[in-house]
C-alpha positions as CSV (number, residue, x, y, z in Angstrom):
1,X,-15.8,0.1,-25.8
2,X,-18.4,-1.8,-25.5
3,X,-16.8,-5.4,-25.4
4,X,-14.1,-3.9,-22.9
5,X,-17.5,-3.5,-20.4
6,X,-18.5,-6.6,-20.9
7,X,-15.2,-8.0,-20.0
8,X,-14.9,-5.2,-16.8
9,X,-18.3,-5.8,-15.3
10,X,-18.0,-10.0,-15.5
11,X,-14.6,-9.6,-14.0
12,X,-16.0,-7.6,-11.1
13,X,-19.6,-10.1,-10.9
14,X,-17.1,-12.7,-10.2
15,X,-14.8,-11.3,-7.8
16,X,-16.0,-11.7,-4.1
17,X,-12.8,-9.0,-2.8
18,X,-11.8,-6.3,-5.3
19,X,-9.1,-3.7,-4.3
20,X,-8.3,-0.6,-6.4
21,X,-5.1,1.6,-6.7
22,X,-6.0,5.1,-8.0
23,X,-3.4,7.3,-9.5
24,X,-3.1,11.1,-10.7
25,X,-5.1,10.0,-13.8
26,X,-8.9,9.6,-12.2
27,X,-8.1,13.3,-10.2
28,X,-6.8,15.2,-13.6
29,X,-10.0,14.4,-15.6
30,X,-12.0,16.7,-12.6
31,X,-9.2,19.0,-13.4
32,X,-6.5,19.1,-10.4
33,X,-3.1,20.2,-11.7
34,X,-0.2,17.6,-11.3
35,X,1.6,20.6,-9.4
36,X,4.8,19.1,-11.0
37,X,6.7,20.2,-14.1
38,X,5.5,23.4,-15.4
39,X,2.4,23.4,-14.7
40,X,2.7,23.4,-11.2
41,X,5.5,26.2,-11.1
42,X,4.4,28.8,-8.4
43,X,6.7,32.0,-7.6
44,X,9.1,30.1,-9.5
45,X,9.6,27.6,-7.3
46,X,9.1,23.9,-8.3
47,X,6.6,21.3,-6.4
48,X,10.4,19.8,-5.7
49,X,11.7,22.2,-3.6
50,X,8.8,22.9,-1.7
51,X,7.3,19.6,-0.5
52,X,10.1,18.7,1.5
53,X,11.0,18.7,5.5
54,X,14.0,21.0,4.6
55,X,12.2,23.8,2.9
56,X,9.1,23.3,5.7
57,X,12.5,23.8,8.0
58,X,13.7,26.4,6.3
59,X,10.7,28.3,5.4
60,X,7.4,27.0,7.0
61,X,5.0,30.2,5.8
62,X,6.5,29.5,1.9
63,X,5.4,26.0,2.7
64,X,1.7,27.3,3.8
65,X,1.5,29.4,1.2
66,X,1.8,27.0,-1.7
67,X,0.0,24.7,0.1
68,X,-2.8,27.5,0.7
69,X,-2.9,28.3,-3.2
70,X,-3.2,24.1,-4.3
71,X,-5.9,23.7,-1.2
72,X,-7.9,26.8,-3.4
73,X,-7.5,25.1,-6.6
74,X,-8.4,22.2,-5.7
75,X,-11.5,23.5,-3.6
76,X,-13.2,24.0,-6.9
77,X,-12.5,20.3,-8.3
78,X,-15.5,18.0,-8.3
79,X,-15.5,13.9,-8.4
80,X,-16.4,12.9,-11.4
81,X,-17.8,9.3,-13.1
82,X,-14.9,7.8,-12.3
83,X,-15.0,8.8,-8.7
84,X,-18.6,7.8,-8.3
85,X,-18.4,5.0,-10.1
86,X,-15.7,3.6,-7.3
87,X,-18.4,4.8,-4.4
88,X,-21.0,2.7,-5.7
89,X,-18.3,-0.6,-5.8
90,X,-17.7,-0.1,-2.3
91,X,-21.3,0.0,-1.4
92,X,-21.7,-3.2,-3.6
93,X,-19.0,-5.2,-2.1
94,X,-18.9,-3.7,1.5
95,X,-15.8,-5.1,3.4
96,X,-14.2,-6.6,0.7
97,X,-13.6,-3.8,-0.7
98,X,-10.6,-1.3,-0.5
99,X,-9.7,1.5,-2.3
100,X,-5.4,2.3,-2.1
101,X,-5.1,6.5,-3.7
102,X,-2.1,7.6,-4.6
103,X,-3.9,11.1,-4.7
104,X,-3.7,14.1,-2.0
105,X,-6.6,15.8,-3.3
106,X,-9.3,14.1,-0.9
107,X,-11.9,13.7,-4.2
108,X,-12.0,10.2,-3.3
109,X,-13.6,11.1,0.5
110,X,-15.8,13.9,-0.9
111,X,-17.3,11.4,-3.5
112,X,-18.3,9.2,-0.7
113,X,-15.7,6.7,-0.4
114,X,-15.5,6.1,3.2
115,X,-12.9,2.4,2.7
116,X,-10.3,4.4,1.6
117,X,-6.4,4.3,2.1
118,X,-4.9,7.5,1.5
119,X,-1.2,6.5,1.0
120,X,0.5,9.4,0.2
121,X,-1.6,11.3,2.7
122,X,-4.2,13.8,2.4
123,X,-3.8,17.9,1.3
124,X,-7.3,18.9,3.6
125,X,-5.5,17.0,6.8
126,X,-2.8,18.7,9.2
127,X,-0.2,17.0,11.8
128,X,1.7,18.4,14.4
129,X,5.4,18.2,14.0
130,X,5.7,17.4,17.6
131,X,3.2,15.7,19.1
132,X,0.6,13.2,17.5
133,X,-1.9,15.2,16.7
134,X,-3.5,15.1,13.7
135,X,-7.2,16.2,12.0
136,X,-8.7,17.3,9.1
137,X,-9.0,21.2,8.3
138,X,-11.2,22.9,5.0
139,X,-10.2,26.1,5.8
140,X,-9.4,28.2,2.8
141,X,-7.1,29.7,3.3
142,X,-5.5,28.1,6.7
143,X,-4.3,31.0,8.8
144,X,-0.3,31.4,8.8
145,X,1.2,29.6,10.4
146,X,-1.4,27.2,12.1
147,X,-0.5,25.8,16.0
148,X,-1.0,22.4,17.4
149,X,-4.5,22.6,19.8
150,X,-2.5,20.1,21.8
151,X,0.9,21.4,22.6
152,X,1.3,24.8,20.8
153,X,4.1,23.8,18.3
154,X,3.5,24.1,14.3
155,X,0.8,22.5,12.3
156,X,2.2,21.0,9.3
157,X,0.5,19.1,6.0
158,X,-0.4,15.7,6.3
159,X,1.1,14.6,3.3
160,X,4.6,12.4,2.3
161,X,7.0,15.0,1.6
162,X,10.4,14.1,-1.0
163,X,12.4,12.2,1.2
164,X,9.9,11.2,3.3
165,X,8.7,7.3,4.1
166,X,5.5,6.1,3.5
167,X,3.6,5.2,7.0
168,X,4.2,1.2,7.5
169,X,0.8,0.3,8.9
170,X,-0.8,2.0,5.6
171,X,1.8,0.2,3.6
172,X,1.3,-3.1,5.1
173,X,-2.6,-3.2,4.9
174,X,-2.0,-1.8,1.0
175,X,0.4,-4.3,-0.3
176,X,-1.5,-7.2,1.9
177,X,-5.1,-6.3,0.1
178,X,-3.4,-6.5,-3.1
179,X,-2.3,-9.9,-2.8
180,X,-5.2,-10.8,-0.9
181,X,-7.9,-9.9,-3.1
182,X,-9.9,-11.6,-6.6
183,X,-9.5,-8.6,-8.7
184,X,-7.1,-5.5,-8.5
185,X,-8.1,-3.0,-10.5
186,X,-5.3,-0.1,-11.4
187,X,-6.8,3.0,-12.4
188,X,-5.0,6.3,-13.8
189,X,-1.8,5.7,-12.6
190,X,2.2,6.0,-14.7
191,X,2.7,2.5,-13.0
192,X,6.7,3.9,-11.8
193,X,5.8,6.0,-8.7
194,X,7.6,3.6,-5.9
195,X,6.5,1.7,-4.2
196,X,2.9,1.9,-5.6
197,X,3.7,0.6,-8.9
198,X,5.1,-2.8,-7.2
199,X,2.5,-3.4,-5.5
200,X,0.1,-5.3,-8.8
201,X,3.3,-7.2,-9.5
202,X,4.0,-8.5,-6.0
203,X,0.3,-8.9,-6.1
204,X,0.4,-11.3,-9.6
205,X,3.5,-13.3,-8.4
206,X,2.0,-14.2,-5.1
207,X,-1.4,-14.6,-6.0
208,X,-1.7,-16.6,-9.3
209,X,-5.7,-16.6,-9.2
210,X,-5.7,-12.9,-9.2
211,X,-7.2,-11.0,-11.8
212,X,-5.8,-7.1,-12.7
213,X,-7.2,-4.6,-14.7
214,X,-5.4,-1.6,-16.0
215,X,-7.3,1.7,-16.7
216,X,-5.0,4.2,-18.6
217,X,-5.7,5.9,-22.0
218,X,-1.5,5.4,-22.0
219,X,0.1,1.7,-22.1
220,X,2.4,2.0,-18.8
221,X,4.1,-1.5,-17.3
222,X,0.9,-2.6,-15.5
223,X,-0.3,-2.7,-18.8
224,X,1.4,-5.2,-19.7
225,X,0.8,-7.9,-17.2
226,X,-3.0,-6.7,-17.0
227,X,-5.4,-9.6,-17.8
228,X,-7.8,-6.5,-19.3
229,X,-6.1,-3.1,-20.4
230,X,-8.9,-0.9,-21.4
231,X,-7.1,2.3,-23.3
232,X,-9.7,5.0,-22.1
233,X,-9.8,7.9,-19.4
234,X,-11.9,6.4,-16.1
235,X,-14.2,8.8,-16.2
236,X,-15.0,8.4,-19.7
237,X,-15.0,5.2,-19.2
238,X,-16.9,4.7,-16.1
239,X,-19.7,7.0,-16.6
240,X,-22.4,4.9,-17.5
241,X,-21.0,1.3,-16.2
């Protein structure tokens, strides 16, 4: 491990604007479920039929519920190295930094990142579906069903549903500081989540100075355009760095 630091930590001294992609990898090593496959089945129903607009449609409380039981397991999670390790980069590098999560979980904002895209949205946020309202909520659980302050009409989950597009502004700034930056460095991630996993190879092909390292204990195709693929867990990786 030890020459794999040496190579991380020069790459980052020379960079002057690093951003970071974060996948489900850096959350599940402070022990939030993927809530997919069987691990996440609740009542028998599957992450998949749940996190859509149709079943929020069809069944809003059903909707709350689940979300109501994932919002209490994942009260109890705590950032770990990895996490902190990613506060202390921002610090360091100030504006020229950005951090792109592919997470929901919010471990990111309660670690102290404050530079922080949340690109798939956030589970402790909540949005009217009528008007634009939209603001963070820690309550555990959220009554059922929550109203809009503004105009009365349901509260629903600020996240991006099945079927649902990512928001453009947020996807613009994303793909633009990947290409934009010295180093981009992938952490946790399967690398085939769309359109996420394009992003370090639009970055590579448009950007030919760039650097990219890959952070995944499991070779994934970011691997294998990485300049450094370190084969370890982030946090196990990142504690003492």
């Amino acid at each position: 491990m030890k020459n794999y630091k040496e190579e991380f930590l020069r790459l980052i001294k020379s960079a002057n604007k690093i951003t970071v992609i974060t996948g489900a990898g850096i959350s599940a090593e402070s022990g939030v479920p993927t809530f997919r496959g069987e691990d996440g089945l609740w009542k028998n129903y599957r992450a998949e039929e749940l996190a859509t607009p149709y079943a929020f449609q069809k069944n809003p409380q059903l909707v709350w519920e689940w979300y109501n039981w994932r919002r209490e397991l994942i009260s109890k999670c705590e950032p770990n190295p990895a996490h902190k390790f990613l506060v202390k980069l921002e610090k360091e590098k100030g504006d020229n930094f950005l951090l792109i999560t592919q997470n929901v979980d919010g471990l990111h904002r309660k670690a102290g990142n404050k530079r922080i895209i949340e690109i798939h949205g956030c589970i402790w946020r909540v949005k009217c579906v009528n008007c634009a309202y939209k603001d963070y909520n820690y309550d555990i659980p959220i009554k059922i069903l929550p109203k809009c302050p503004e105009c009365d009409d349901v509260l629903r989950p600020d996240v991006v549903w099945f079927g649902e597009s990512l928001d453009y502004n947020d996807l613009q700034k994303s793909i633009e500081a990947c290409i934009k930056c010295d180093l981009l460095i992938v952490i946790g991630t399967s690398g085939v989540v769309q359109p996420v996993a394009s992003f370090p190879f639009q970055a590579k092909s448009n950007n030919k100075n760039l650097k990219l390292i890959d952070i995944n204990p499991v070779k994934n195709p970011i691997s294998e355009i990485a300049d450094l693929y370190i084969p370890y867990k982030s946090g196990e990786f990142l504690k003492d760095v």
